[in-house]
LOBAMI-699960 format. One record per residue: residue number from 1; residue in one letter; x, y, z of N, C-alpha, C, CB in turn. Coordinates in pm, 1 decimal, decimal comma. Glycine has a CB too. Layout:
<recs>
NUM A X Y Z X Y Z X Y Z X Y Z
...
</recs>
This chain:
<recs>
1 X -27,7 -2571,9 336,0 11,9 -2443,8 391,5 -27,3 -2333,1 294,2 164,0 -2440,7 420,8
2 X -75,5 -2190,9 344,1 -102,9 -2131,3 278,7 -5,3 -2017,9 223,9 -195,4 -2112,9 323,1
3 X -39,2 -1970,5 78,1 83,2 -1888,9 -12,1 27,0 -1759,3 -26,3 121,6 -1952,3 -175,0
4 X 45,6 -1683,9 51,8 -48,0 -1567,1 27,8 8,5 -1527,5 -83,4 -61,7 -1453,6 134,3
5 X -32,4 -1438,1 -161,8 4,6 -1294,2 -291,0 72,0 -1260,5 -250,2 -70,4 -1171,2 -337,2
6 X 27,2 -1156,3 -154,7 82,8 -1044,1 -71,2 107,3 -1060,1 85,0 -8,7 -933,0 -87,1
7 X 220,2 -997,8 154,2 238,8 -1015,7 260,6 127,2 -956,6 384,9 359,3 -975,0 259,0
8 X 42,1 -868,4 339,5 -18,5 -794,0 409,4 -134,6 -830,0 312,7 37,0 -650,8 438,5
9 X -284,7 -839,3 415,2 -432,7 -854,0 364,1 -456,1 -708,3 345,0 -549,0 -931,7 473,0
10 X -595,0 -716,6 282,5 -664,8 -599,8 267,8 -667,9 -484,4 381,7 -790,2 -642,5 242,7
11 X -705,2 -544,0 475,7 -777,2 -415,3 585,9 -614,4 -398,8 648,3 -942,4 -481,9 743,9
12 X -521,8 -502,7 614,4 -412,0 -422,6 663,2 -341,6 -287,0 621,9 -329,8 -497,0 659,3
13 X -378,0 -373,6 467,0 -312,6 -238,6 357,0 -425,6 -117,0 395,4 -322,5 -285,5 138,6
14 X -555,1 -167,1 395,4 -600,0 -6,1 422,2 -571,7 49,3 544,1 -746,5 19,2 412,6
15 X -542,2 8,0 677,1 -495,3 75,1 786,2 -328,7 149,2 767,1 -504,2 -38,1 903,3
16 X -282,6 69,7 671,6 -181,3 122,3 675,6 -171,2 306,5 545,7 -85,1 -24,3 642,5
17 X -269,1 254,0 474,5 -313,6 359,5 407,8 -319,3 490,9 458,7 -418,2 333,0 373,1
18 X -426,5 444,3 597,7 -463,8 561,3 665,1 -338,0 628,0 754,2 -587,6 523,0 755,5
19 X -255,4 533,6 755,3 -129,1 572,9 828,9 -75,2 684,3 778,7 -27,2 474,9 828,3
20 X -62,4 628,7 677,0 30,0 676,1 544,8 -38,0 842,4 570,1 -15,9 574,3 347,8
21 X -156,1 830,7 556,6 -198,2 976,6 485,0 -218,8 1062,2 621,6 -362,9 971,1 374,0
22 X -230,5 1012,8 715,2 -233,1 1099,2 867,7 -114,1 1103,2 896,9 -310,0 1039,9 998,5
23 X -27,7 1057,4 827,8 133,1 1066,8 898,5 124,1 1032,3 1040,4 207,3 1227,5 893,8
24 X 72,6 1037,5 1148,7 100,9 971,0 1267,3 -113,1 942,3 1331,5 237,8 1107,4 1387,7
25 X -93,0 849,8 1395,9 -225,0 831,9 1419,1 -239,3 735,7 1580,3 -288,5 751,6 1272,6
26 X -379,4 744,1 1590,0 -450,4 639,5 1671,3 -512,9 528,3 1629,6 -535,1 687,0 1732,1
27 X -549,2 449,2 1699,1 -593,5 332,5 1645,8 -777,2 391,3 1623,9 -552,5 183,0 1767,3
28 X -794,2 518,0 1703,3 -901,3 613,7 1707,8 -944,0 672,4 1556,8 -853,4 731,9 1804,9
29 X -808,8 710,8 1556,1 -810,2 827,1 1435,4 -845,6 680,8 1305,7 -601,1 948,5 1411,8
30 X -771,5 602,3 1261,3 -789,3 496,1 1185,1 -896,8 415,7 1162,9 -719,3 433,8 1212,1
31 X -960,7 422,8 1308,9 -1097,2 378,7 1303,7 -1235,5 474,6 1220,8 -1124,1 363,4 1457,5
32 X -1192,8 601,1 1286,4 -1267,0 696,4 1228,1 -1245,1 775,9 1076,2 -1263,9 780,6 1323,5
33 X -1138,7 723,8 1037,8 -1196,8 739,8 893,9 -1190,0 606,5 818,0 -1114,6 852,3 808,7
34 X -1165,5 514,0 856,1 -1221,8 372,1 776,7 -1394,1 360,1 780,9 -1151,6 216,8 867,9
35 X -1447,7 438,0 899,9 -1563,3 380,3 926,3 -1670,9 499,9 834,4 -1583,3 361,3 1107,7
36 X -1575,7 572,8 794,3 -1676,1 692,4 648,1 -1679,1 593,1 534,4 -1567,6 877,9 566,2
37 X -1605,2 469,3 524,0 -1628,8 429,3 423,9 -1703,1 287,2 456,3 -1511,7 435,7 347,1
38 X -1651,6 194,4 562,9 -1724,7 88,7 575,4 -1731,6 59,8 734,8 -1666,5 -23,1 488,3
39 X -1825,1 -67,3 820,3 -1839,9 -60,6 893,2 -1692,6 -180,0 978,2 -1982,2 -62,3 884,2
40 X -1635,5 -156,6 1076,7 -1555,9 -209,8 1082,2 -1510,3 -211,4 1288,2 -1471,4 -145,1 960,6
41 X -1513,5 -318,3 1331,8 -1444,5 -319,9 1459,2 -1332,8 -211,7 1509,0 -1384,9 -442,4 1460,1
42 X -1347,1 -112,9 1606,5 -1259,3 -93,9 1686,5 -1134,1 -153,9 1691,0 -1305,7 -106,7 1774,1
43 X -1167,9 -259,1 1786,5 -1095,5 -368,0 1818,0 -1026,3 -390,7 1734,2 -1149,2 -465,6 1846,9
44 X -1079,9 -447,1 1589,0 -1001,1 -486,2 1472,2 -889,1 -423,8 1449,3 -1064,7 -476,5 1364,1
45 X -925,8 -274,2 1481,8 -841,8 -183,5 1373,5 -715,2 -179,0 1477,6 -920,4 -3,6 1320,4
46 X -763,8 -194,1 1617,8 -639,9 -179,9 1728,4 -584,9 -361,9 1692,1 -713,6 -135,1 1946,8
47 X -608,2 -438,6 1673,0 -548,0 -551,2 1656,3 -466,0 -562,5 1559,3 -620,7 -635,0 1649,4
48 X -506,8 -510,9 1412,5 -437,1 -460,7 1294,1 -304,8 -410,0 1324,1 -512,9 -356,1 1228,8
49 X -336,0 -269,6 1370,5 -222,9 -221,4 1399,3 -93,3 -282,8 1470,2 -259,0 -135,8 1454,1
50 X -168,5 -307,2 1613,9 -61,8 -396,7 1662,2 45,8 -491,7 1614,8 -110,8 -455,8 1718,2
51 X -78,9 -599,6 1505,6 0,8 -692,6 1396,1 95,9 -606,8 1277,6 -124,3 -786,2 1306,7
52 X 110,2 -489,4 1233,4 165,2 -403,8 1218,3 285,4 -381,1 1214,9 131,1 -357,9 1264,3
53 X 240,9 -332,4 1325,8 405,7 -319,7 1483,1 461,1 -377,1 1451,2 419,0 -362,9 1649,0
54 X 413,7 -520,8 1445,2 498,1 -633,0 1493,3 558,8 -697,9 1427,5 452,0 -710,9 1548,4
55 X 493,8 -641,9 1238,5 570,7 -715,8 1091,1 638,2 -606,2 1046,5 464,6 -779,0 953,2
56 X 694,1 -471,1 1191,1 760,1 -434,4 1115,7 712,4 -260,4 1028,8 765,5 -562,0 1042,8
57 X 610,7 -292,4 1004,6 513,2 -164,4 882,0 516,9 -53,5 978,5 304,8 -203,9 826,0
58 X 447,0 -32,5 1129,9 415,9 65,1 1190,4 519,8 62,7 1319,9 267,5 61,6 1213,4
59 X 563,2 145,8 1389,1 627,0 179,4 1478,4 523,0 248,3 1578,4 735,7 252,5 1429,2
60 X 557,5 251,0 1661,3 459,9 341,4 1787,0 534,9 393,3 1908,7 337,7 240,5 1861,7
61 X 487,7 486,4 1986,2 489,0 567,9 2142,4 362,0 598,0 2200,3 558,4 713,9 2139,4
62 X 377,7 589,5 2322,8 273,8 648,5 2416,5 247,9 782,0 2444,0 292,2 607,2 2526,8
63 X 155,3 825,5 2429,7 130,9 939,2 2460,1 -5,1 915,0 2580,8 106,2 1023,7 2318,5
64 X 53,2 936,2 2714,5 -58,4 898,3 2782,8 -125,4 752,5 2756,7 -149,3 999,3 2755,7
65 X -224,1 688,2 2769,3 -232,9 603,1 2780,9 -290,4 577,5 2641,3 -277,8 579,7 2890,2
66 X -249,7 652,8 2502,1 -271,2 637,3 2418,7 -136,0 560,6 2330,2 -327,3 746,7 2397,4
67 X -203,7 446,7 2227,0 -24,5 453,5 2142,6 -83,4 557,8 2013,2 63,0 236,9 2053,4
68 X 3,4 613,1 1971,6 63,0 702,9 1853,9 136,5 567,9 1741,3 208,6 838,1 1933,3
69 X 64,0 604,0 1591,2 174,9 498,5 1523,5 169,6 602,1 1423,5 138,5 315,8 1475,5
70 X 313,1 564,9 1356,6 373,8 615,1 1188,6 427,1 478,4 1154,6 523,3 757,6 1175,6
71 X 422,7 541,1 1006,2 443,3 425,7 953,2 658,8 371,2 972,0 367,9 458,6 774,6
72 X 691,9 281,5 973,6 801,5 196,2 977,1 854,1 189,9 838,7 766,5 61,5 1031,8
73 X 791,5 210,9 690,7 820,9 191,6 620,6 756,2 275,1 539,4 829,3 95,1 617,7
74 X 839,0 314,7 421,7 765,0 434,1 308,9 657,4 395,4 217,3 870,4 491,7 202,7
75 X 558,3 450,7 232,5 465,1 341,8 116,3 524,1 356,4 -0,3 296,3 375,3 83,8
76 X 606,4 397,7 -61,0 642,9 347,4 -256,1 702,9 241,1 -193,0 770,7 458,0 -396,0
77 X 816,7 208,9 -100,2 903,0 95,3 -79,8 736,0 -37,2 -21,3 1065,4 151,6 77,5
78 X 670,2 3,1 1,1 590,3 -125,6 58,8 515,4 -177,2 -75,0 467,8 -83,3 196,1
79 X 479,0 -52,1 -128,0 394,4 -110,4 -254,4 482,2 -146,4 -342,0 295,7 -16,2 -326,3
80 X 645,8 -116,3 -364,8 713,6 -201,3 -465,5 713,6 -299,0 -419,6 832,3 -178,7 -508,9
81 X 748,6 -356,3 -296,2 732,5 -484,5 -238,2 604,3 -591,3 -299,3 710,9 -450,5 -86,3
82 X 475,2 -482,9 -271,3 379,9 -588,8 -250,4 368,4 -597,6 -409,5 232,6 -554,5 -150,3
83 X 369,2 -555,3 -506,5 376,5 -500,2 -636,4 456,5 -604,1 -710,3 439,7 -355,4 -640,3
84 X 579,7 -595,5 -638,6 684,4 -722,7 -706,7 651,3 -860,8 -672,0 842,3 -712,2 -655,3
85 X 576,1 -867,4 -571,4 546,2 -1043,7 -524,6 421,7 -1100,5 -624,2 478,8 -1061,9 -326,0
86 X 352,1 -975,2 -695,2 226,8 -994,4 -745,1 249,0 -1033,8 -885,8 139,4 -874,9 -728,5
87 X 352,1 -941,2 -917,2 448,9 -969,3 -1079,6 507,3 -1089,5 -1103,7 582,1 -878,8 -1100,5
88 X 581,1 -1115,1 -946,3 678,1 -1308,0 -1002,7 593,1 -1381,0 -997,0 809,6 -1402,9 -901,0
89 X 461,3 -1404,1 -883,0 387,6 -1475,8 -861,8 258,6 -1518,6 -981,4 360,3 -1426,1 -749,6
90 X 196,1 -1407,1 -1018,3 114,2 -1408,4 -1100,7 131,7 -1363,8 -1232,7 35,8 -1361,7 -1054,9
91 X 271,9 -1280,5 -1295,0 298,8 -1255,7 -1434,6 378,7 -1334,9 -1473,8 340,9 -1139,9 -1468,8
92 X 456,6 -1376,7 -1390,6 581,2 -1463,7 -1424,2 728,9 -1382,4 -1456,0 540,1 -1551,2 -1560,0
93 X 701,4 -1251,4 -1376,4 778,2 -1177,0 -1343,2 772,1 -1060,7 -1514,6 922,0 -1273,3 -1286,5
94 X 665,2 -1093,1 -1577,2 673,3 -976,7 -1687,3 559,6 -832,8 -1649,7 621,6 -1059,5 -1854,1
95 X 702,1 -814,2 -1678,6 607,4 -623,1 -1630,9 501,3 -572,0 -1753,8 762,2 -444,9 -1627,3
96 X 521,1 -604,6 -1836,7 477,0 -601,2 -1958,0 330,4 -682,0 -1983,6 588,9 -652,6 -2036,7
97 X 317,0 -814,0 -1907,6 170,9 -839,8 -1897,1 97,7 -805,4 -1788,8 145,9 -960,9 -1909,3
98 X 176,1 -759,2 -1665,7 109,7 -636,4 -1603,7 52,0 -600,4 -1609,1 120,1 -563,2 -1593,0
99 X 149,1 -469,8 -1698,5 67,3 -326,3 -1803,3 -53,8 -383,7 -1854,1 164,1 -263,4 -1964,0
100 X -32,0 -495,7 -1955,5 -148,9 -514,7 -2038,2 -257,5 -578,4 -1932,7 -114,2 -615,2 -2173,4
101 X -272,8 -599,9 -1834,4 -358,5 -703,9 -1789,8 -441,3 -552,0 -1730,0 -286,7 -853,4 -1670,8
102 X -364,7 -470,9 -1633,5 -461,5 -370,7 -1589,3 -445,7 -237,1 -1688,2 -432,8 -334,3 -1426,2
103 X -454,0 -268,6 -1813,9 -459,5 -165,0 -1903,8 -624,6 -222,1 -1934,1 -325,2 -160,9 -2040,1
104 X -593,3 -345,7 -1933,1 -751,9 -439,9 -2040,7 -863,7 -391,5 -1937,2 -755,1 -685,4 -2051,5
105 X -858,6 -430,4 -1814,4 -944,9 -451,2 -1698,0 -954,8 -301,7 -1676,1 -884,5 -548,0 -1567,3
106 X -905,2 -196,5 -1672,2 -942,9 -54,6 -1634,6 -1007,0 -16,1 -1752,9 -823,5 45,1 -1593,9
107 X -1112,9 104,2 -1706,0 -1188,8 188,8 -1817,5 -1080,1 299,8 -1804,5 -1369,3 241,8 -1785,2
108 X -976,0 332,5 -1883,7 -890,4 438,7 -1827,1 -939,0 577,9 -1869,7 -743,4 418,6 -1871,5
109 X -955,6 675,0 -1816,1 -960,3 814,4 -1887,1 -860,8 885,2 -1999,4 -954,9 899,6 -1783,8
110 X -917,8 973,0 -2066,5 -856,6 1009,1 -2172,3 -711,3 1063,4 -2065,1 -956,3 1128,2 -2279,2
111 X -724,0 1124,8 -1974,3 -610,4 1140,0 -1863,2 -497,9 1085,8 -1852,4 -642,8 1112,3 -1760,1
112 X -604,4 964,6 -1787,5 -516,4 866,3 -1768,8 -419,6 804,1 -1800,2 -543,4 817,5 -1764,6
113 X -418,4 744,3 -1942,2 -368,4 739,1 -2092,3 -291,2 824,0 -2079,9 -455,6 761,3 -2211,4
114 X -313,1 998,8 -2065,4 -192,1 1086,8 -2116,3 -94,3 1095,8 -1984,3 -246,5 1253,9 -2173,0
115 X -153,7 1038,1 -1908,3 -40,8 1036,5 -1748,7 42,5 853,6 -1772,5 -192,0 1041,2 -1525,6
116 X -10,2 804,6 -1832,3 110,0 663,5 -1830,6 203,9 707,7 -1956,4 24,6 470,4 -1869,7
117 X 122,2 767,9 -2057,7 243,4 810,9 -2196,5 355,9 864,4 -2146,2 195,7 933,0 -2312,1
118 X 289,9 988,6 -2042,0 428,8 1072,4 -2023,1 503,1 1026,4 -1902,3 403,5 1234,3 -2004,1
119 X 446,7 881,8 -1854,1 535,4 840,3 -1743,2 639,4 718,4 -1834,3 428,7 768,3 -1593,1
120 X 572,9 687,5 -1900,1 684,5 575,9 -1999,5 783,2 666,1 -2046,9 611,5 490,0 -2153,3
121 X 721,1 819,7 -2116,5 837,4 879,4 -2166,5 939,4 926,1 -2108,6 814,5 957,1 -2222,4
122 X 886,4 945,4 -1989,3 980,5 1081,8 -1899,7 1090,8 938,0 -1870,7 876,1 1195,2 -1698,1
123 X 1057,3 784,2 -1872,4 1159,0 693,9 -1814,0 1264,7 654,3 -1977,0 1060,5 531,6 -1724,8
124 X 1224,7 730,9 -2077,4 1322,4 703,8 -2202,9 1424,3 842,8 -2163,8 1227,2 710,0 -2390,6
125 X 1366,5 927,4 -2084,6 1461,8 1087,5 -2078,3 1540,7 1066,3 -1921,5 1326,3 1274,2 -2074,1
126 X 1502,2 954,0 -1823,1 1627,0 952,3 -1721,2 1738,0 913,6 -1764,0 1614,5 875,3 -1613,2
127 X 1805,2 988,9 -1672,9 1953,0 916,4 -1699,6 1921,4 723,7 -1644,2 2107,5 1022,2 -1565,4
128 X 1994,4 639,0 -1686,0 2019,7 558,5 -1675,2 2127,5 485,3 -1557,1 2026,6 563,0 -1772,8
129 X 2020,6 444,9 -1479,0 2063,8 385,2 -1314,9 2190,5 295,4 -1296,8 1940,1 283,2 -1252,9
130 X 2205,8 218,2 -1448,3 2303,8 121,7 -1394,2 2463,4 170,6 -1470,1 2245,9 -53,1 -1440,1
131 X 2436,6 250,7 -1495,1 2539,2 299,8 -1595,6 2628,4 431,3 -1469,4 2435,9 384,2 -1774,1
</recs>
């Protein structure tokens, strides 16, 4: 039997991407900007969705004989999801070889670097969640 990573494949996560960033869509609209980047079935993208629906991610209405979808779920809550299955599964639940694994594998910008410093720091200056 198979163990996926993640609960959702690639072209799901990117349809749902496109969700995400159109805030409400067609299986039209989804098609047409996946297909600025690669070549990809219609069909697919209306089958996608549907499978979607149906795990939950996208919600939908009719508008005419069109469906309309938004997303069912917030993408930070989907990507902590898919994020955390990737950490127990493949770090052994350390966040810390994580960091280091896509610190090694990225060329990061001098930016970049100064946007994770001040995201580690700004988490030494929250108040503290469990307290």
């Amino acid at each position: 039997m198979r163990n996926p990573l993640t609960p959702l494949g690639g072209t799901e996560m990117e349809v749902l991407r496109e969700v995400w960033s159109l805030g409400h869509a067609t299986a039209r609209d989804v098609h047409d900007r996946i297909s600025e980047r690669r070549r990809l079935a219609y069909t697919t993208v209306m089958t996608v969705m549907k499978n979607l629906a149906e795990k939950g991610y996208l919600e939908y209405e009719t508008e005419g004989t069109a469906y309309v979808y938004t997303a069912a779920r917030p993408a930070e809550e989907v990507r902590a999801s898919v994020l955390g299955g990737i950490l127990d599964k493949v770090f052994g639940g350390s966040t810390a070889s994580l960091v280091q694994a896509l610190v090694q594998r990225e060329a990061l910008s001098d930016a970049e670097r100064a946007e994770i410093r001040r995201l580690i720091d700004g988490m030494d200056d929250a108040p503290d969640s469990d307290a």
